[in-house]
C-alpha positions in Angstrom: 96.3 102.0 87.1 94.6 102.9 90.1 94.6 106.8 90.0 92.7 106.9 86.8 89.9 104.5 87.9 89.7 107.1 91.7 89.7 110.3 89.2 86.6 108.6 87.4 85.5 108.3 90.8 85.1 111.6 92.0 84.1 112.9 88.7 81.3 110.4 88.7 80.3 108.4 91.8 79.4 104.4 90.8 79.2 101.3 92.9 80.8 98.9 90.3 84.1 101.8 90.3 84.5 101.7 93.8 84.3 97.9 93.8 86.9 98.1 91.4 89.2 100.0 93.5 89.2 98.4 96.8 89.5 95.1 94.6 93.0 96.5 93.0 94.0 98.3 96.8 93.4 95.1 98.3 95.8 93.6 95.5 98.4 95.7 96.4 98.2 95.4 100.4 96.7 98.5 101.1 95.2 97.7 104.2 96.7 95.9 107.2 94.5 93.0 106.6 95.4 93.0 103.5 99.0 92.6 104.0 98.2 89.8 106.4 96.1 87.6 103.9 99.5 88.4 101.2 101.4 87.3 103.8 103.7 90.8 103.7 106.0 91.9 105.5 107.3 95.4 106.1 110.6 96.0 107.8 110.6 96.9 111.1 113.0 98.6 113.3 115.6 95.9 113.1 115.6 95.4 109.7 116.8 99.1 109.2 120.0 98.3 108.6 120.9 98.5 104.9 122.1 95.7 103.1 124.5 96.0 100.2 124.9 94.6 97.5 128.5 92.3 97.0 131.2 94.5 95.4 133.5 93.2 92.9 137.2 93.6 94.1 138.5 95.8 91.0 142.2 96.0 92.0 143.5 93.5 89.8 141.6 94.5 86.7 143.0 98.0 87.3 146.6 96.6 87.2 146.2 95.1 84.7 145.1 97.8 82.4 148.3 99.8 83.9 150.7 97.2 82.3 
């Protein structure tokens, strides 16, 4: 949504379309002071471990299909 509204842009510079752009960047956190006011947060390095999701244990479905 926000790539066609910056391509109008360059074609054809307007105050209201840039308005409109840093109104939908600051929607989606595109600054830090953004983030902050959306209360985001981005992993740091901590948080790099992966989590996974649960896995079901299959082995009894599988024996039971070989009986």
């Amino acid at each position: 949504m926000l790539a066609p509204l910056v391509e109008q842009y360059h074609q054809e510079p307007k105050a209201a379309l840039l308005s409109e752009i840093r109104l939908n960047e600051e929607r989606m956190g595109g600054t830090i002071l953004d983030r902050q006011r959306l209360r985001m947060k981005l992993p740091g390095p901590a948080d790099d471990k992966p989590r996974l999701a649960p896995v079901r244990d299959l082995s009894a479905r599988r024996k039971s299909l070989e009986d």
